[in-house]
N, C-alpha and C positions, 0 to 999 in steps of 0.2 A: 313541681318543686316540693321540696319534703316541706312536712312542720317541725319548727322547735317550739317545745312546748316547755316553760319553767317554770317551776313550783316553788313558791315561798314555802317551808316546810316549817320546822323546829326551831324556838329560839326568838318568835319574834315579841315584841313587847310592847308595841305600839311606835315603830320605828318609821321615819318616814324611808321609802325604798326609792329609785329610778333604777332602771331596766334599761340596756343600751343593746342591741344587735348591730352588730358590724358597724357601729359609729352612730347607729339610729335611732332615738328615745321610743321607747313599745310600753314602757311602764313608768308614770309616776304617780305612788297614793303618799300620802304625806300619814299614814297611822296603819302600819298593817301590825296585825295580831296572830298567834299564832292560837288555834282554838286545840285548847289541850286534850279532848276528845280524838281525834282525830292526825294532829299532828301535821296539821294543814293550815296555811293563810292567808295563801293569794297566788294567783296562776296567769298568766298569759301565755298569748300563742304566734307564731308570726313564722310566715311561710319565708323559708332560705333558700338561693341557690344551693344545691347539689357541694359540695366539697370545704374548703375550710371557710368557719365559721366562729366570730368571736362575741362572744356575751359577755357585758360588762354589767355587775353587779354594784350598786354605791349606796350607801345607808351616810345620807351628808351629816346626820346628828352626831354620830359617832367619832370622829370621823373615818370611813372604813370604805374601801374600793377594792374591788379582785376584776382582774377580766382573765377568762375561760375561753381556753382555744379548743373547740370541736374541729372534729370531721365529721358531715353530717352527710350520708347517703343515701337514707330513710327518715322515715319520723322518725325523733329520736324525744325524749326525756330527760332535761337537766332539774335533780332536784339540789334546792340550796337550804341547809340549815347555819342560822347564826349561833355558834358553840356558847357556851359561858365563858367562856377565856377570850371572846370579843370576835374572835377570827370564823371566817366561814366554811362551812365543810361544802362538801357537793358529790352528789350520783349522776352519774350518765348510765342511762337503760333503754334500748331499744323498747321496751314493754311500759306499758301507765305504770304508774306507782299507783297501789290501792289505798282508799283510805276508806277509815268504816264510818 
């Protein structure tokens, strides 16, 4: 089974997050930050069946929900940044995202 692997990226400020796969909870930290060196906050990983694939993003403080429909074949890369206009951006990349 591939990995999904998603990145808390850009944006965060001490937000509580939950992480949902396919209806699943994978992530909940009640304070993630984004370390502005780096452009990084917080990462989990969770092995999917092979083909579609839904991640549900929720920041309950705010209040702010997305869910993200993949096709996941391989390991894949979902990164999530929260914009300053409140709304969430995201990357899908077959390759890691680096960070320094």
């Amino acid at each position: 089974m591939p990995l999904l692997h998603i990145a808390l990226q850009e944006g965060f400020a001490g937000d509580a997050v939950v992480l949902r796969i396919n209806g699943r909870e994978v992530f909940n930290q009640p304070a993630v930050k984004t370390r502005m060196q780096t452009g990084f906050a917080a990462a989990c990983e969770e092995n999917v069946p092979a083909g579609a694939c839904r991640a549900e993003i929720c920041l309950p403080g705010r209040p702010l929900t997305e869910s993200i429909d993949l096709s996941v074949a391989c390991d894949t890369w979902l990164g999530v940044s929260l914009m300053p206009e409140g709304r969430l951006s995201r990357r899908i990349s077959t390759e890691p995202f680096g960070y320094v």
